[in-house]
Gaussian input, Z-matrix of N, CA and C with variables (Angstrom, degrees):
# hf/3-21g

backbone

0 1
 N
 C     1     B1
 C     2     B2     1     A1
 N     3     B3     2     A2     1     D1
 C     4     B4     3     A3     2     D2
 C     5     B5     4     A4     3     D3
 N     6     B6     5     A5     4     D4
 C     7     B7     6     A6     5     D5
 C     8     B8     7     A7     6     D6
 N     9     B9     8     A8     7     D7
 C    10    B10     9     A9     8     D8
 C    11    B11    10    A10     9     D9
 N    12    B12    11    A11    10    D10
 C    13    B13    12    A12    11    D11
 C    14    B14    13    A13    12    D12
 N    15    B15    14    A14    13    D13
 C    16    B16    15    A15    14    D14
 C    17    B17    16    A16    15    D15
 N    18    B18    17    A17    16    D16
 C    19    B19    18    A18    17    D17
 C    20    B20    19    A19    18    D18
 N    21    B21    20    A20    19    D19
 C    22    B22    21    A21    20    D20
 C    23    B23    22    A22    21    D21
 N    24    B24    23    A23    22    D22
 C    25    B25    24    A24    23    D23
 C    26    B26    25    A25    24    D24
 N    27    B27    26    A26    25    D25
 C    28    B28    27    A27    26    D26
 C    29    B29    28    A28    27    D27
 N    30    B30    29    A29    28    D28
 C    31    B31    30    A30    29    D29
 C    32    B32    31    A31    30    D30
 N    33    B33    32    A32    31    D31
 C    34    B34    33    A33    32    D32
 C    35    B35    34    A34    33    D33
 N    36    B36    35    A35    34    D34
 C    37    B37    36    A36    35    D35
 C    38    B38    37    A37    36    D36
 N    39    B39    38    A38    37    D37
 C    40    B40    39    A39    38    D38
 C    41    B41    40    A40    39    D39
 N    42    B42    41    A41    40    D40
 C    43    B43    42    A42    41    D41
 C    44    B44    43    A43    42    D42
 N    45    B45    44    A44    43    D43
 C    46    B46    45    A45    44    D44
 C    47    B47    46    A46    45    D45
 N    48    B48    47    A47    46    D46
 C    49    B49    48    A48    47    D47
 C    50    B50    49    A49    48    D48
 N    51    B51    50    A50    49    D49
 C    52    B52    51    A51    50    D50
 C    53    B53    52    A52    51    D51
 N    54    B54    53    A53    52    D52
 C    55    B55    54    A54    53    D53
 C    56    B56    55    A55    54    D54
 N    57    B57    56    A56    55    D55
 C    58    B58    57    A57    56    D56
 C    59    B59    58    A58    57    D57
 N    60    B60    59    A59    58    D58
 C    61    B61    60    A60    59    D59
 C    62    B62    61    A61    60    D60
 N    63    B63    62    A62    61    D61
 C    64    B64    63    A63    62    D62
 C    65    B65    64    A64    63    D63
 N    66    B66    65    A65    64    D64
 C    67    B67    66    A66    65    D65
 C    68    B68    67    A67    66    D66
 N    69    B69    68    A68    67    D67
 C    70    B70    69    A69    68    D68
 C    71    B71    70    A70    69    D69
 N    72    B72    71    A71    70    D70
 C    73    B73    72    A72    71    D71
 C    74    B74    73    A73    72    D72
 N    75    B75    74    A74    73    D73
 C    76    B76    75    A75    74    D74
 C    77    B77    76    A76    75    D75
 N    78    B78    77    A77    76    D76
 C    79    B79    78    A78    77    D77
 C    80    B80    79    A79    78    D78
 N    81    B81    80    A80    79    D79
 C    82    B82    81    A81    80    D80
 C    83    B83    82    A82    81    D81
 N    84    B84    83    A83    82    D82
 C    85    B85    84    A84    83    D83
 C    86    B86    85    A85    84    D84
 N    87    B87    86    A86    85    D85
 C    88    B88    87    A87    86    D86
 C    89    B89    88    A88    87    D87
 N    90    B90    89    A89    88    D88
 C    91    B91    90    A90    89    D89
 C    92    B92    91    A91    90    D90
 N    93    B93    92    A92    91    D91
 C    94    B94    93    A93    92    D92
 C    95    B95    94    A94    93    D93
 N    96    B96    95    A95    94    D94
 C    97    B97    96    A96    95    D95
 C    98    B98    97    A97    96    D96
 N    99    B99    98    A98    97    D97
 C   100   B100    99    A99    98    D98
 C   101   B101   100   A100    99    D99
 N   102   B102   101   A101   100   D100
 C   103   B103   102   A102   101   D101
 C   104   B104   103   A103   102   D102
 N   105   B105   104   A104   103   D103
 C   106   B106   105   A105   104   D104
 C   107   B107   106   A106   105   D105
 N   108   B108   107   A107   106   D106
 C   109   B109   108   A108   107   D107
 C   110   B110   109   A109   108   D108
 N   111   B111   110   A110   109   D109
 C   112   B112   111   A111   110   D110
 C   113   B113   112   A112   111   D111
 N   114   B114   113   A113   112   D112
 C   115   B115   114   A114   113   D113
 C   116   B116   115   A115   114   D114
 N   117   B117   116   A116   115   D115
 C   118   B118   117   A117   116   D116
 C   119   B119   118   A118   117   D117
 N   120   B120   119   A119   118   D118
 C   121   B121   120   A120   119   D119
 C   122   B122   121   A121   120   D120
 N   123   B123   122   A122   121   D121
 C   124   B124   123   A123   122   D122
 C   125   B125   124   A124   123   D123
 N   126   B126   125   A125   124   D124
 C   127   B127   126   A126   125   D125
 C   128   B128   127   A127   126   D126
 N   129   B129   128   A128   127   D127
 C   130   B130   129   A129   128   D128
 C   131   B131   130   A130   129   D129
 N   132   B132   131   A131   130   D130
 C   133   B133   132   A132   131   D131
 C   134   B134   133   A133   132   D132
 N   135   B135   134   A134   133   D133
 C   136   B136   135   A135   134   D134
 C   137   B137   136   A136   135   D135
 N   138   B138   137   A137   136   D136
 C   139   B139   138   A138   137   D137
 C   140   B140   139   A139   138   D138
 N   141   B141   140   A140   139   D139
 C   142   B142   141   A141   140   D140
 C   143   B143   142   A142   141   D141
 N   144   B144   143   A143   142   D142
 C   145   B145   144   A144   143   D143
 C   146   B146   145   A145   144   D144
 N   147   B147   146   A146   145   D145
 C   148   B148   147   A147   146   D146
 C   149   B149   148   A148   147   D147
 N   150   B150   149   A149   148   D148
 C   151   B151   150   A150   149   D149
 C   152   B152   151   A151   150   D150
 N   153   B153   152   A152   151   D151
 C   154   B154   153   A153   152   D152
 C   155   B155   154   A154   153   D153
 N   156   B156   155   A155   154   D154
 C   157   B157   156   A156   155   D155
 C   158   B158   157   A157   156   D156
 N   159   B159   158   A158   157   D157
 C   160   B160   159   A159   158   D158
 C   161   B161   160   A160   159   D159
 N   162   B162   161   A161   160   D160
 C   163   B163   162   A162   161   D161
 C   164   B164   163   A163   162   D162
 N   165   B165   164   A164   163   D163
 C   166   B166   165   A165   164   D164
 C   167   B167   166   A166   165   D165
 N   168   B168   167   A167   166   D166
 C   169   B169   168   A168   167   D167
 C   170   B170   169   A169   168   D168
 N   171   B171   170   A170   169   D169
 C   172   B172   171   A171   170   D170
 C   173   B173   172   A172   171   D171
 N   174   B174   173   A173   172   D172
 C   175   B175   174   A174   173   D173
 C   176   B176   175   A175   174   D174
 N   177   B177   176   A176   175   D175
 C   178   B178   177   A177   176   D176
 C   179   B179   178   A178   177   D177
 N   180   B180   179   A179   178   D178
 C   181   B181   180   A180   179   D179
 C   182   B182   181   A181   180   D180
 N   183   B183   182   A182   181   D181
 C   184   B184   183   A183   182   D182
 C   185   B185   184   A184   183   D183
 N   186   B186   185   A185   184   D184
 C   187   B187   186   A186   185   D185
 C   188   B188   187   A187   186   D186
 N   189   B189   188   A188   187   D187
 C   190   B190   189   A189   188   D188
 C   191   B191   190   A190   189   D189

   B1=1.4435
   B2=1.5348
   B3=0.9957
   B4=1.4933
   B5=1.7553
   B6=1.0905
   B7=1.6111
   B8=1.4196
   B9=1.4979
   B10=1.3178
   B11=1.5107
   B12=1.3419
   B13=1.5088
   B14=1.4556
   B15=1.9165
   B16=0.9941
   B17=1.6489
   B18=1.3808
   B19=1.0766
   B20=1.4130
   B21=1.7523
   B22=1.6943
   B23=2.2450
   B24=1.2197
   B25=1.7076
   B26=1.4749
   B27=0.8855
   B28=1.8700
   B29=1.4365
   B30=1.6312
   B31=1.8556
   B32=1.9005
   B33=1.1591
   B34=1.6659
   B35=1.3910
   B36=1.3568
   B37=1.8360
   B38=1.8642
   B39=1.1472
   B40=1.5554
   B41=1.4003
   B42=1.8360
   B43=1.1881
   B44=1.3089
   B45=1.6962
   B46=1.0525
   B47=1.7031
   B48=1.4870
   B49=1.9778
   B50=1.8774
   B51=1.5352
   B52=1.4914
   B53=1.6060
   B54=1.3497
   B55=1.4905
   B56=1.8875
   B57=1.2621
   B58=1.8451
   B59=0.9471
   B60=1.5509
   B61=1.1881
   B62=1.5998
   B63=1.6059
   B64=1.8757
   B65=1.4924
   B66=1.0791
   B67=1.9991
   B68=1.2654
   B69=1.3176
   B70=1.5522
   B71=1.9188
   B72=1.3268
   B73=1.8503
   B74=1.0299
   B75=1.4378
   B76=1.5325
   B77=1.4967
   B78=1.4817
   B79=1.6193
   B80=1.4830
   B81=1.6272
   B82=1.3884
   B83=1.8449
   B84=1.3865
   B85=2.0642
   B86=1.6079
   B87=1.6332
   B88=1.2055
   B89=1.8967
   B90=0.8759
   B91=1.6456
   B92=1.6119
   B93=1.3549
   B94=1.3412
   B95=1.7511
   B96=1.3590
   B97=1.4951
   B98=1.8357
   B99=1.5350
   B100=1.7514
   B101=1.1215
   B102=1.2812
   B103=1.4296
   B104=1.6263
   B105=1.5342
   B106=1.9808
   B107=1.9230
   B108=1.6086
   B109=1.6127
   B110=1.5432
   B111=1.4889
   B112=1.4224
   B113=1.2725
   B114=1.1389
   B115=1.4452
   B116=1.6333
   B117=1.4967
   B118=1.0456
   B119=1.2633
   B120=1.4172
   B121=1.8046
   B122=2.0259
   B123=1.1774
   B124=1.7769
   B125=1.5970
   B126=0.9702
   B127=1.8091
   B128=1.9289
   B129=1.5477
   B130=1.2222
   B131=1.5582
   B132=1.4919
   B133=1.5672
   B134=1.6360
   B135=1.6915
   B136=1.7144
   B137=2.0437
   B138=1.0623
   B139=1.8239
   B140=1.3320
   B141=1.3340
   B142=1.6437
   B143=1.5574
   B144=1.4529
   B145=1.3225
   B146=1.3721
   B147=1.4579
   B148=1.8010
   B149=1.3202
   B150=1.5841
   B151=1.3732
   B152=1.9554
   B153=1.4905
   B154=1.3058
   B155=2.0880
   B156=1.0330
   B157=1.7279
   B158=1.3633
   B159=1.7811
   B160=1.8795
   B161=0.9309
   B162=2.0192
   B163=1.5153
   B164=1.7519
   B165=1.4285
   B166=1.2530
   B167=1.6215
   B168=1.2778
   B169=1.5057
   B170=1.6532
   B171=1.5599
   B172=1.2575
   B173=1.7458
   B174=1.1064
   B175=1.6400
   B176=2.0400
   B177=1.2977
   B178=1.0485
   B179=1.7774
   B180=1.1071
   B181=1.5425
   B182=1.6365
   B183=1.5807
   B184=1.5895
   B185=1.3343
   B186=1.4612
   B187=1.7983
   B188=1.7338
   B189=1.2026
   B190=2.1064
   B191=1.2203
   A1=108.33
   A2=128.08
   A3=139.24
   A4=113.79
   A5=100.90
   A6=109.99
   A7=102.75
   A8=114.30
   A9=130.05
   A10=108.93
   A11=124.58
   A12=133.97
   A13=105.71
   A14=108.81
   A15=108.36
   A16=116.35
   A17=125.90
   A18=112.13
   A19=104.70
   A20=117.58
   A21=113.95
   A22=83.20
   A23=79.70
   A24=98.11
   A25=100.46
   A26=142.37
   A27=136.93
   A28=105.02
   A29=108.26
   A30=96.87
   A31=117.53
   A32=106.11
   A33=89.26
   A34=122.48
   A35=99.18
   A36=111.74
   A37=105.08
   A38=109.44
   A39=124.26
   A40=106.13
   A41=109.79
   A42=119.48
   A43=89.62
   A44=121.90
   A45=164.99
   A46=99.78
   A47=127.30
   A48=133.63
   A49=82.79
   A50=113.84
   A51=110.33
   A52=99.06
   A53=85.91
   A54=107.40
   A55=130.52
   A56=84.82
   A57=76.80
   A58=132.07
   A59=150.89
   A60=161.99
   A61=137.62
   A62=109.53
   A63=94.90
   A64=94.43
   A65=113.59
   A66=147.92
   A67=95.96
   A68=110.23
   A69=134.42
   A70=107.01
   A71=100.44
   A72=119.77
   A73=92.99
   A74=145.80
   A75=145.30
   A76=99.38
   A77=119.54
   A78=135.24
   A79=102.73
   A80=124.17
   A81=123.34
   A82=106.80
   A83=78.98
   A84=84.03
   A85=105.22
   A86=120.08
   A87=113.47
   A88=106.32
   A89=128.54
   A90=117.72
   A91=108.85
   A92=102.55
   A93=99.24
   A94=112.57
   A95=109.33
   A96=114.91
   A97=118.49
   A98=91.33
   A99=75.55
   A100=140.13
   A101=128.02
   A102=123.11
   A103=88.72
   A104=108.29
   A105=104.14
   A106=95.93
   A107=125.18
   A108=89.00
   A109=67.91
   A110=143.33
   A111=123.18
   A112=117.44
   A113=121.24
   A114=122.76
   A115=110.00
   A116=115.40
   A117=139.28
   A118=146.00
   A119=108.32
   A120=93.60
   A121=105.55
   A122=91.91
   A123=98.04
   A124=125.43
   A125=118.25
   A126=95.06
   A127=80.97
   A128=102.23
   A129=106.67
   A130=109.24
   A131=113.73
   A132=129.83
   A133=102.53
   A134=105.74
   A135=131.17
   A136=84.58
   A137=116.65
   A138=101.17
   A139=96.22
   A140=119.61
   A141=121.26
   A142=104.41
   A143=116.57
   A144=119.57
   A145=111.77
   A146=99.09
   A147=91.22
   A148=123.64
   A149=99.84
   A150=122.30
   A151=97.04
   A152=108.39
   A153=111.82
   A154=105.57
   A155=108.27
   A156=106.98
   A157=110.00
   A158=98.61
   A159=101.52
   A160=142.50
   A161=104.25
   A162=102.97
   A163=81.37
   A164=132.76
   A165=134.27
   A166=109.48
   A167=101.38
   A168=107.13
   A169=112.29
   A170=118.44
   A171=121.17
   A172=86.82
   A173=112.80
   A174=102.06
   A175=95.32
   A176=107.65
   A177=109.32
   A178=121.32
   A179=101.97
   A180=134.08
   A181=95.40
   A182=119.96
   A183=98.73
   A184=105.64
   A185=105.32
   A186=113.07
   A187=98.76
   A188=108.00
   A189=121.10
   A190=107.88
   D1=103.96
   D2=175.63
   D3=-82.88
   D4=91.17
   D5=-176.47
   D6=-123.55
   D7=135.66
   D8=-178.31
   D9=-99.44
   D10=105.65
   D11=-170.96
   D12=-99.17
   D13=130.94
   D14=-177.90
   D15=-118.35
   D16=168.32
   D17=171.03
   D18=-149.55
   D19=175.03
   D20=-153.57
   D21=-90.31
   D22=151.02
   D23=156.22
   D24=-49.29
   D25=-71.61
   D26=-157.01
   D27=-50.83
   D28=-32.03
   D29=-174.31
   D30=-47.91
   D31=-33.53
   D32=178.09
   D33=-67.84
   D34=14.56
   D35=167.15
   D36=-82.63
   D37=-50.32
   D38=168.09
   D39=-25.12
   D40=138.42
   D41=-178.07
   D42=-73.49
   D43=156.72
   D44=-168.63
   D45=36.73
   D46=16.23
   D47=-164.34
   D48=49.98
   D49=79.26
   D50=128.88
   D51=-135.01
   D52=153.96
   D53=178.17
   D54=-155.68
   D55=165.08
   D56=157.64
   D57=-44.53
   D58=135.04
   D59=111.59
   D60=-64.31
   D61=115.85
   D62=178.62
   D63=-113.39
   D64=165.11
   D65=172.15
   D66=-132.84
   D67=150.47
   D68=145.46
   D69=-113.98
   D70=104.78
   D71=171.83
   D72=-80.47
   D73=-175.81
   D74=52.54
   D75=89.92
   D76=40.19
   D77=178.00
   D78=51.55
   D79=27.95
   D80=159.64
   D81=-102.52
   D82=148.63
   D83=162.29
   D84=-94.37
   D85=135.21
   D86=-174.51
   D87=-105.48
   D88=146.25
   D89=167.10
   D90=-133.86
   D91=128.02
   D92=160.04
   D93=-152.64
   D94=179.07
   D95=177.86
   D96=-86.12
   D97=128.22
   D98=168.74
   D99=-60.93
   D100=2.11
   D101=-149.76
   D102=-136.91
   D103=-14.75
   D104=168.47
   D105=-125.69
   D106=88.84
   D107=-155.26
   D108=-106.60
   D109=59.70
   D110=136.18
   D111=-102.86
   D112=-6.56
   D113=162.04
   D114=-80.97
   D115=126.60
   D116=174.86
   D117=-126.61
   D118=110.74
   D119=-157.33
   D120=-111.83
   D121=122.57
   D122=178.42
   D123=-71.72
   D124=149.44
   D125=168.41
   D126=-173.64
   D127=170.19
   D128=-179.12
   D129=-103.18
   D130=176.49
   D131=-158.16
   D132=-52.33
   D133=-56.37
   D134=-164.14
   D135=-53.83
   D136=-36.89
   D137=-156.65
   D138=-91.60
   D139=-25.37
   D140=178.30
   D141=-60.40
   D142=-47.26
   D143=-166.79
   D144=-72.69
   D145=-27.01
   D146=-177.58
   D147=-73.22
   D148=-26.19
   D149=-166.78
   D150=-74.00
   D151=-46.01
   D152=-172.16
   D153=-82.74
   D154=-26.72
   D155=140.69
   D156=-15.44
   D157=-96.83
   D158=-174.34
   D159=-87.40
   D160=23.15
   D161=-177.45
   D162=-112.15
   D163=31.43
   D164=167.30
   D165=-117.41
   D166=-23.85
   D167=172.68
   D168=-93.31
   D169=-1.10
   D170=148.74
   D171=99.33
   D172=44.27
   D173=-170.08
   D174=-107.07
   D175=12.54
   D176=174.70
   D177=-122.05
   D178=-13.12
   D179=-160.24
   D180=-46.53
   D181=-17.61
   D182=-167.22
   D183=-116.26
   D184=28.07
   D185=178.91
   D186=-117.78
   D187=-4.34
   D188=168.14
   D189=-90.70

């Protein structure tokens, strides 16, 4: 499976640079951690966006 994993510029702020990672497979969004990347969690584009919606409207801001 040849998937190109990306991650934001800020992760080399991350203790030890691990971080999030997304892919787009097979019209899925993929997420996983760098530092566990066999765990893999799928979900589609519409739930990514909603999710990235309110973590832009700061609806997450007090779990950072």
């Amino acid at each position: 499976m040849d998937i190109h994993w990306r991650k934001s510029s800020k992760s080399a702020d991350a203790d030890g640079d691990n971080c999030l990672e997304l892919a787009v497979h097979g019209g899925e969004i993929l997420l996983r951690e760098s530092d566990n990347p066999d765990v893999v969690i799928h979900t589609s584009r519409s739930k990514l966006r909603a999710f990235l919606g309110g973590a832009k409207e700061g609806e997450f801001d007090d779990l950072a």
